[in-house]
C-alpha positions in Angstrom: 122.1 81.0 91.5 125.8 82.6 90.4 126.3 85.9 91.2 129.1 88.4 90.7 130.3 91.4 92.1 128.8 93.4 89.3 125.2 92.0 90.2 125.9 92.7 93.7 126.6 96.4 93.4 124.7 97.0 90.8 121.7 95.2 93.6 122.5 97.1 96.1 122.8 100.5 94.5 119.2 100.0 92.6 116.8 101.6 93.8 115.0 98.7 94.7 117.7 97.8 96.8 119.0 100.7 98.7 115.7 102.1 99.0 113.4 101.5 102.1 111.6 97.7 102.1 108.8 98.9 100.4 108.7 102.0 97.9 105.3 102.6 97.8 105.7 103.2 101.7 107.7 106.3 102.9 110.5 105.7 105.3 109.9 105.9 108.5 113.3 106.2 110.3 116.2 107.5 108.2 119.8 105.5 108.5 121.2 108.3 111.3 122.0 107.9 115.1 120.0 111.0 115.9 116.8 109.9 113.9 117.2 105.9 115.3 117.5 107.3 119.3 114.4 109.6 118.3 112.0 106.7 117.4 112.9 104.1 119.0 112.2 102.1 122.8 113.0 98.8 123.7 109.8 96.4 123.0 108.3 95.2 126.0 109.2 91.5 125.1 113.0 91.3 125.4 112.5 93.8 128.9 110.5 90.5 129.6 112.4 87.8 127.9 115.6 88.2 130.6 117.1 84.8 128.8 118.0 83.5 125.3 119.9 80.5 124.1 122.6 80.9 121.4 123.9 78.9 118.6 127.3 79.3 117.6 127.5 76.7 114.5 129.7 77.4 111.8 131.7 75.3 109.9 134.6 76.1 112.6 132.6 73.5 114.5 134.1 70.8 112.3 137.5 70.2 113.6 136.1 70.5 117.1 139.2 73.0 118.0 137.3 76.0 119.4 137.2 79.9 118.7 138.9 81.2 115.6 139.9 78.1 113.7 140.1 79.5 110.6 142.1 82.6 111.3 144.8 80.2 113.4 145.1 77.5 111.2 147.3 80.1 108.9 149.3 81.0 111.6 152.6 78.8 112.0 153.2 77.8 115.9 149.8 78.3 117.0 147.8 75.4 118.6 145.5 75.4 116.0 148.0 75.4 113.0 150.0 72.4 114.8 146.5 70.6 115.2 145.9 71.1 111.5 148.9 70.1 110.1 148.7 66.5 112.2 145.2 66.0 111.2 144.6 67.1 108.0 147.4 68.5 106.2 149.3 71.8 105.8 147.3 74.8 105.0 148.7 75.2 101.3 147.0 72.0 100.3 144.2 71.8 102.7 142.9 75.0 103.1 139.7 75.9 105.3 137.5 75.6 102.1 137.9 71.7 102.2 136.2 71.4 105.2 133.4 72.4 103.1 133.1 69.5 101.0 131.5 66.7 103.2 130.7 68.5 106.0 127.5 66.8 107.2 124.8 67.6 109.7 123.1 64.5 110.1 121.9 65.2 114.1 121.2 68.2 113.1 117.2 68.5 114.8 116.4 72.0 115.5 113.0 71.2 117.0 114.7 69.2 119.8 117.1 71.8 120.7 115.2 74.6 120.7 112.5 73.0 123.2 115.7 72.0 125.2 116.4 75.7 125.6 112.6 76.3 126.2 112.1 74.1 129.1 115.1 75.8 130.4 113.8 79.0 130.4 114.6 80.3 127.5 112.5 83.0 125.7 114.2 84.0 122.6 116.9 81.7 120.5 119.3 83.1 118.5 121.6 81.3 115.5 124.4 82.5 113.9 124.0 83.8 110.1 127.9 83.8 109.3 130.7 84.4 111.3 134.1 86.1 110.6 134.7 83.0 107.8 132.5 84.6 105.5 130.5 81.7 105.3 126.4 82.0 104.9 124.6 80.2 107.4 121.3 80.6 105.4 120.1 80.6 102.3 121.8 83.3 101.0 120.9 85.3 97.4 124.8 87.0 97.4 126.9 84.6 98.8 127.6 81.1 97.3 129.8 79.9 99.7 126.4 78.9 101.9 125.0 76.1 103.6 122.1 75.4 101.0 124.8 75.4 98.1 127.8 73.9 99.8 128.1 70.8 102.5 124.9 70.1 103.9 123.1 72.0 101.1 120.4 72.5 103.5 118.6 75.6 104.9 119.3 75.2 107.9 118.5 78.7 109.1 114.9 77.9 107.8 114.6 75.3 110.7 115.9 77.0 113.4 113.4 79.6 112.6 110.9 77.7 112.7 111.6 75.7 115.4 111.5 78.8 117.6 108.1 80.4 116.5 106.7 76.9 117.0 107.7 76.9 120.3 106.9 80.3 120.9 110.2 82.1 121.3 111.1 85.1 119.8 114.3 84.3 116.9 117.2 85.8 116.0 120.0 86.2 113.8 123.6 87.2 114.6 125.9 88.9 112.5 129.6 88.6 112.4 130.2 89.1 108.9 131.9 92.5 109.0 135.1 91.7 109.5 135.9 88.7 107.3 138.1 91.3 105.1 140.6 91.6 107.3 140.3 88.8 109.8 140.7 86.5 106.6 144.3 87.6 105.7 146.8 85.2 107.6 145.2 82.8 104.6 147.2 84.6 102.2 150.8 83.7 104.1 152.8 81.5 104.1 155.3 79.1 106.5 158.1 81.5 107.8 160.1 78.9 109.0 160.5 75.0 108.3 160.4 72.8 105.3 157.1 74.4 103.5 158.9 78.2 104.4 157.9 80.7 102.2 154.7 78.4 100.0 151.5 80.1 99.9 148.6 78.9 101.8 145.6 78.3 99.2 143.8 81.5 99.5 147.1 83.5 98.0 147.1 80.9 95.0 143.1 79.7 94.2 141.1 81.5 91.6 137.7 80.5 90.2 138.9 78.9 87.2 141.2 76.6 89.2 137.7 75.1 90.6 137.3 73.0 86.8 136.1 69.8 87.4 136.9 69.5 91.2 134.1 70.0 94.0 134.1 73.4 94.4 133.8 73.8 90.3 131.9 77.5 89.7 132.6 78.5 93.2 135.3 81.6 93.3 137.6 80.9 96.2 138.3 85.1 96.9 134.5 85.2 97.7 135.3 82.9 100.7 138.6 84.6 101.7 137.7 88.0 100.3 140.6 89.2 98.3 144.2 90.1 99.7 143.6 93.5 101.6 147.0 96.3 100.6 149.2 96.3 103.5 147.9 93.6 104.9 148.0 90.6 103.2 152.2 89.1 104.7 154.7 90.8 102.0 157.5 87.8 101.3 160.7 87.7 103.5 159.3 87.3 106.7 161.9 84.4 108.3 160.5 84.4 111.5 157.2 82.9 113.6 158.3 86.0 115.6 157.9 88.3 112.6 155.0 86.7 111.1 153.0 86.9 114.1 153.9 90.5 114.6 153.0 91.5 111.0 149.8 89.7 111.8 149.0 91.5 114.8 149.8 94.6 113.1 147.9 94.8 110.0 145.0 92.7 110.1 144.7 91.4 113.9 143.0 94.3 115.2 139.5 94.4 115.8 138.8 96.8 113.0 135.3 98.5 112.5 136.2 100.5 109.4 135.4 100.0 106.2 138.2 98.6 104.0 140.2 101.1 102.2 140.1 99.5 98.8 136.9 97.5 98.7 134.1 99.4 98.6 132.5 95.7 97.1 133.0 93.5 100.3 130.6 96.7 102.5 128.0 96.7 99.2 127.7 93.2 99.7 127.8 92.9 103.2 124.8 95.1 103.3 122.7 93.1 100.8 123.6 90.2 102.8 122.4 91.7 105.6 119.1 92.7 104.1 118.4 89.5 102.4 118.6 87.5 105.8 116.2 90.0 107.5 114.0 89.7 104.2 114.1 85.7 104.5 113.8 85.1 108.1 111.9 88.5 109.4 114.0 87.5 112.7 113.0 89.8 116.5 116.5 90.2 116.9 119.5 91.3 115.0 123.5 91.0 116.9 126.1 92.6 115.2 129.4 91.3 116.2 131.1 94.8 116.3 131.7 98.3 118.4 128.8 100.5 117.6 127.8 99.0 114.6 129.7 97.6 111.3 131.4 99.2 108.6 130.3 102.8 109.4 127.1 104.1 107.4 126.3 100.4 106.2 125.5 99.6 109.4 123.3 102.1 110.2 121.8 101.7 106.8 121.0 97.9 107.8 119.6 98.8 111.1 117.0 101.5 109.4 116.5 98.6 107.1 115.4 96.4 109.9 113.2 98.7 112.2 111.5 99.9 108.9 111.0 96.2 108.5 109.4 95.8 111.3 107.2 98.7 111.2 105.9 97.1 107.7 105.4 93.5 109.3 104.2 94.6 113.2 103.3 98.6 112.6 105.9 99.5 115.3 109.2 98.9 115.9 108.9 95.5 117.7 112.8 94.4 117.3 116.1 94.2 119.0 120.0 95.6 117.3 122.6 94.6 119.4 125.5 96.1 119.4 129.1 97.0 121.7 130.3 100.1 123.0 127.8 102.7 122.8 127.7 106.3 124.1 124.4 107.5 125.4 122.9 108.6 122.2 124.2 104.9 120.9 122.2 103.6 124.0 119.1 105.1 122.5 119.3 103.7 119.7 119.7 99.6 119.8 120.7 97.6 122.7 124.3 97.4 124.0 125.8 94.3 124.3 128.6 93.6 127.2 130.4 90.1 125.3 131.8 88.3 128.4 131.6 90.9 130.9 129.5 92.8 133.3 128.0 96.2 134.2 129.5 97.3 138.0 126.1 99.3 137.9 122.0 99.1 137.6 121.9 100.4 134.3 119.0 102.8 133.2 118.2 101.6 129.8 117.4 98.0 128.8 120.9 95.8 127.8 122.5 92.3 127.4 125.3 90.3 128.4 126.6 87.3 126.1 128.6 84.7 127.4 129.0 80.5 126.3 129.5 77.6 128.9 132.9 77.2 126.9 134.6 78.7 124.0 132.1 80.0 120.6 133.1 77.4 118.8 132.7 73.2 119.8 135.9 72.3 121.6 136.4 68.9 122.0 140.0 69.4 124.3 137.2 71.6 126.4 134.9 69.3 127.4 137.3 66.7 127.7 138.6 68.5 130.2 135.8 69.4 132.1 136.0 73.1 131.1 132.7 73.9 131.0 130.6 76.5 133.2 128.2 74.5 135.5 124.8 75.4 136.2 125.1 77.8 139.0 127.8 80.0 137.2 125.5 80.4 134.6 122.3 81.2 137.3 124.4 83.4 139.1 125.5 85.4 135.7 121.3 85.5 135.3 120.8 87.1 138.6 123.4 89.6 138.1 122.7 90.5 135.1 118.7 90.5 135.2 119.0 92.4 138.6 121.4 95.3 136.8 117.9 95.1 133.9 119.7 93.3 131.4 119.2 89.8 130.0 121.4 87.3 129.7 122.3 85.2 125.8 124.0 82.0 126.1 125.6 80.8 123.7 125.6 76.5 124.0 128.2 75.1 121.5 127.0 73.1 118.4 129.0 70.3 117.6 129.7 70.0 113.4 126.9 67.3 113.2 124.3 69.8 114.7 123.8 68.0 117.9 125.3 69.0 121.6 127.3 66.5 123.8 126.0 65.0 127.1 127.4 67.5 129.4 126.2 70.7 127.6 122.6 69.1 127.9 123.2 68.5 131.8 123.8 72.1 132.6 121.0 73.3 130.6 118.5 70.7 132.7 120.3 72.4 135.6 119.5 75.9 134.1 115.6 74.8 133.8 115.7 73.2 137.1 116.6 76.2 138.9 114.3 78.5 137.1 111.4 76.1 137.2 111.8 77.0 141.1 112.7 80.4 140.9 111.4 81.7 137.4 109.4 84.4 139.0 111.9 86.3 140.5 114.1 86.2 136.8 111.1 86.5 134.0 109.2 90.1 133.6 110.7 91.3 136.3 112.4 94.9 136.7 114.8 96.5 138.8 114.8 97.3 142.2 116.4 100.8 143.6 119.5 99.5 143.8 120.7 95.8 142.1 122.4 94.2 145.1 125.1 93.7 147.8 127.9 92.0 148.7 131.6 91.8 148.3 131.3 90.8 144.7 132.7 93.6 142.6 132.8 93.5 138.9 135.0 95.5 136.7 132.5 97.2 134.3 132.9 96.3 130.6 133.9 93.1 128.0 135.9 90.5 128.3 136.5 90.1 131.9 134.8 87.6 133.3 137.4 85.3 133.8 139.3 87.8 136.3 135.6 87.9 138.3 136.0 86.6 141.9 133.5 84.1 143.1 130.2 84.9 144.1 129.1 84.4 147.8 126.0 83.7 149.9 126.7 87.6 151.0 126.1 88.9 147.6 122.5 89.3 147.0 120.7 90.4 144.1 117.5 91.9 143.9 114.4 92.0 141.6 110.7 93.5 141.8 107.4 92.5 140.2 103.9 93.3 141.0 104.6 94.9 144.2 106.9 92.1 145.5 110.8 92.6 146.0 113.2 89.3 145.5 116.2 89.1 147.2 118.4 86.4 145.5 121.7 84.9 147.6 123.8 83.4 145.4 125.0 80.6 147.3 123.5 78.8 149.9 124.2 80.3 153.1 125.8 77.3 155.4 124.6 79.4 158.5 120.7 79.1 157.7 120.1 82.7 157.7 120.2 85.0 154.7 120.8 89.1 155.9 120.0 91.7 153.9 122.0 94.9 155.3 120.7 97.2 152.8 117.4 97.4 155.3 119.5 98.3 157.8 117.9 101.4 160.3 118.6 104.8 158.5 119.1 103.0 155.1 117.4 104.4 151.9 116.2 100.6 151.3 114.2 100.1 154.5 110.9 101.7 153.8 107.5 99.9 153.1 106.0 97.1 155.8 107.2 93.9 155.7 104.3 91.3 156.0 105.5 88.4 155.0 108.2 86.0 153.3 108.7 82.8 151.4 111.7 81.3 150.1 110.3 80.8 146.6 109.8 76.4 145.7 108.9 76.2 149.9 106.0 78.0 149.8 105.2 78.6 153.5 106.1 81.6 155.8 109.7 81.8 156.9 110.6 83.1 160.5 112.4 86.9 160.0 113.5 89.8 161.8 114.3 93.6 160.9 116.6 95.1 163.3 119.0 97.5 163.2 121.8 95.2 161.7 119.1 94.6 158.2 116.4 92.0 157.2 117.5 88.5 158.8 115.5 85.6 157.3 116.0 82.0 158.9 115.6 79.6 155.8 114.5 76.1 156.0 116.2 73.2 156.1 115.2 71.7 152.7 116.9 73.2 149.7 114.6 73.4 146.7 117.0 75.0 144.4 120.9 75.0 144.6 120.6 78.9 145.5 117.6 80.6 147.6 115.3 83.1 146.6 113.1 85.2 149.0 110.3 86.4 148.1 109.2 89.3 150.3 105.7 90.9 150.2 104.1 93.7 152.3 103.1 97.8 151.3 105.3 100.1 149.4 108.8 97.8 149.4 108.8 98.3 145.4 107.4 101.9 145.3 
């Protein structure tokens, strides 16, 4: 199917189109923040759920050069341009679009994966629609440049959704479309300096008709790139990386959320995009990629879309929307999203954290440098997050082929074989009246997890279910004895009778004491797990 952008508009402003799924079925929720906060809670499932495994896979994954490829490979004197340029050629003749055409998937096995992530724990999976490239991860109705029509020409989206119902996990989609217009532009530079300076790369120069009798024959190149944005595409004259760089960063480098000035087309057929992979794939979950959510009203048109959806398919509203940044009333709305960070507090409403063991995208300097997080970084996120009622999506990195390396399935074995101990302290669990101790102190927001301290075997974490409170130490305590000061005499925390307690994968009745100093519990010598969990019982601890 070939569409334009008169079929798209004129799609997305019928009636058909615009309107709620189903005509002959009122809308329930109209697209507003007020009217969204009013009807909706967070489902019972993803309060449950506490961790999801992520697919970042994209055709960035094919050079294996990590997070924003196909932004970087435009910009002269970054890593990723110099990598490009050695491997495959200079952007003017090689442009991001040929990675397209033999791009091949044949590892590709969803099934295996996803009951990899299940055996870890997992209990919702989420793969990537179509990242800031533009490019559709699923069979998409109005975009071409997608992965049943292009490359693999498979729908791959198909089988990770399936793969994840059959193994009884909850599937989502996530969205990073949105900002494409602008992220796109260093494709429409050039060289400032050297002996290409001042040629085009091949998104300033490629129009549909070029495509005659090549590969990409019928497909429009500016539906990939989308279009050179006024006042941000790089004028000519600029004779500097220096200058480039900071006409980049100017223009088109900033996160944007708005819509863009002069194309009302790309946010008419981001939204049909939007609503044709929630039609296709009637996902649990939906992650925008952006502050609030994308491209103003659109965005809150799509999420409408969706809950109405899922009114239609479940009569309630039995979904997720992610998004980052949120005021209260946003908070009300759809879930907030921390990317790479944490919360410094236990947070009222249900939330999530995202982080990935290495970079988004496959990056094979990474892993051959050991860059990965290990196991316990990842369990110790989990606890901190889960204890603070949030979950936690991780995001594992798909190589181009579709498969994972050795080392990325050796730290999700070590994520199961934690939680296969310790599980009942993580899953349908809630929050405690207060989320921990310790000296660990987060800064509260994104993108900061790389300036956290190490966690200690003094910063506990707590968790409640059924009338039993879980006190998780993050690290082993080298002395034997795990204290918990919050149940100190005159604290707010000691209240109840303590009857018992087990360090959870032991099973039997540990030796404790609650003096003045706190709880003191003298753990066993064996070590089940590679961090302890207690699991303390008596009356009125959770009350």
């Amino acid at each position: 199917m070939r569409v334009s952008r008169r079929s798209i508009i004129a799609a997305a402003t019928a009636s058909g189109f615009m309107a709620p799924h189903s005509q002959a079925k009122p809308q329930r929720l109209a697209a507003t923040w007020q009217t969204l906060a009013s009807g909706y809670q967070t489902p019972e499932w993803f309060r449950d759920a506490k961790l999801g495994f992520w697919a970042h896979w994209g055709p960035q994954c094919i050079p294996e050069f990590g997070d924003w490829y196909a932004r970087s490979m435009y910009m002269q004197g970054d890593k990723a341009y110099d990598h490009h340029v050695k491997t495959y050629g200079h952007p003017a003749q090689f442009g991001f679009m040929e990675f397209l055409r033999n791009w091949k998937i044949d590892a590709f096995d969803p099934d295996h994966l996803v009951r990899l992530y299940k055996k870890a724990g997992a209990k919702y999976f989420v793969a990537m629609a179509g990242h800031h490239d533009n490019f559709d991860m699923f069979d998409s109705k109005y975009q071409d440049w997608n992965i049943t029509k292009v490359g693999p020409k498979r729908d791959t989206m198909a089988g990770w959704a399936k793969a994840a119902r059959d193994h009884g996990l909850r599937f989502g989609l996530s969205n990073h479309l949105s900002h494409a217009w602008h992220w796109w532009q260093t494709a429409y530079g050039y060289d400032p300096e050297g002996a290409a300076r001042g040629l085009r790369y091949d998104a300033y120069r490629l129009k549909k008709e070029d495509g005659k009798g090549l590969w990409w024959e019928g497909l429009d190149p500016q539906e990939l790139y989308t279009g050179r944005q006024r006042d941000m595409t790089p004028p000519d004259g600029l004779d500097s990386i220096k200058a480039m760089n900071a006409y980049h960063d100017a223009h088109s480098g900033q996160w944007l959320e708005t819509v863009p000035p002069q194309d009302p087309y790309f946010v008419k057929k981001w939204l049909a995009r939007t609503k044709d992979m929630v039609d296709t794939y009637k996902p649990d979950l939906l992650y925008f990629d952006d502050y609030t959510l994308p491209l103003e009203q659109a965005g809150l048109d799509a999420t409408a879309y969706f809950y109405n959806c899922s009114l239609d398919w479940h009569g309630k509203l039995d979904v997720v929307v992610n998004g980052k940044k949120l005021n209260d009333l946003q908070r009300r709305a759809i879930v907030e999203d921390v990317e790479r960070g944490f919360s410094d507090h236990l947070r009222p409403l249900p939330w999530q954290t995202d982080t990935c063991i290495g970079n988004w995208h496959y990056d094979r300097p990474l892993y051959e440098r050991d860059g990965y997080k290990n196991a316990l970084q990842v369990i110790q996120r989990l606890c901190d997050v889960v204890s603070k009622n949030g979950n936690l999506l991780l995001n594992i990195p798909v190589r181009a082929d579709g498969s994972i390396d050795e080392k990325e399935e050796k730290i999700v074995d070590g994520v199961g074989s934690w939680l296969s101990v310790n599980g009942d302290a993580i899953f349908a669990t809630r929050p405690w009246d207060i989320y921990g101790e310790g000296p660990f102190k987060p800064v509260e927001g994104m993108m900061n997890e790389g300036d956290a301290k190490p966690f200690t075997h003094e910063d506990i974490r707590f968790t409640t279910k059924a009338g039993v409170l879980y006190a998780i130490s993050q690290a082993w305590p080298d002395s034997g004895f795990v204290v918990l000061t919050c149940m100190a005499a005159g604290q707010a925390q000691r209240k109840g009778r303590i009857e018992r307690v087990e360090l959870l994968g032991h099973g039997q009745a540990l030796d404790f004491e609650l003096g003045l100093g706190g709880l003191t519990v003298k753990l066993p010598y064996s070590r089940p797990s590679f961090t302890p969990v207690l699991k303390i019982m008596g009356t009125g601890l959770t009350a």
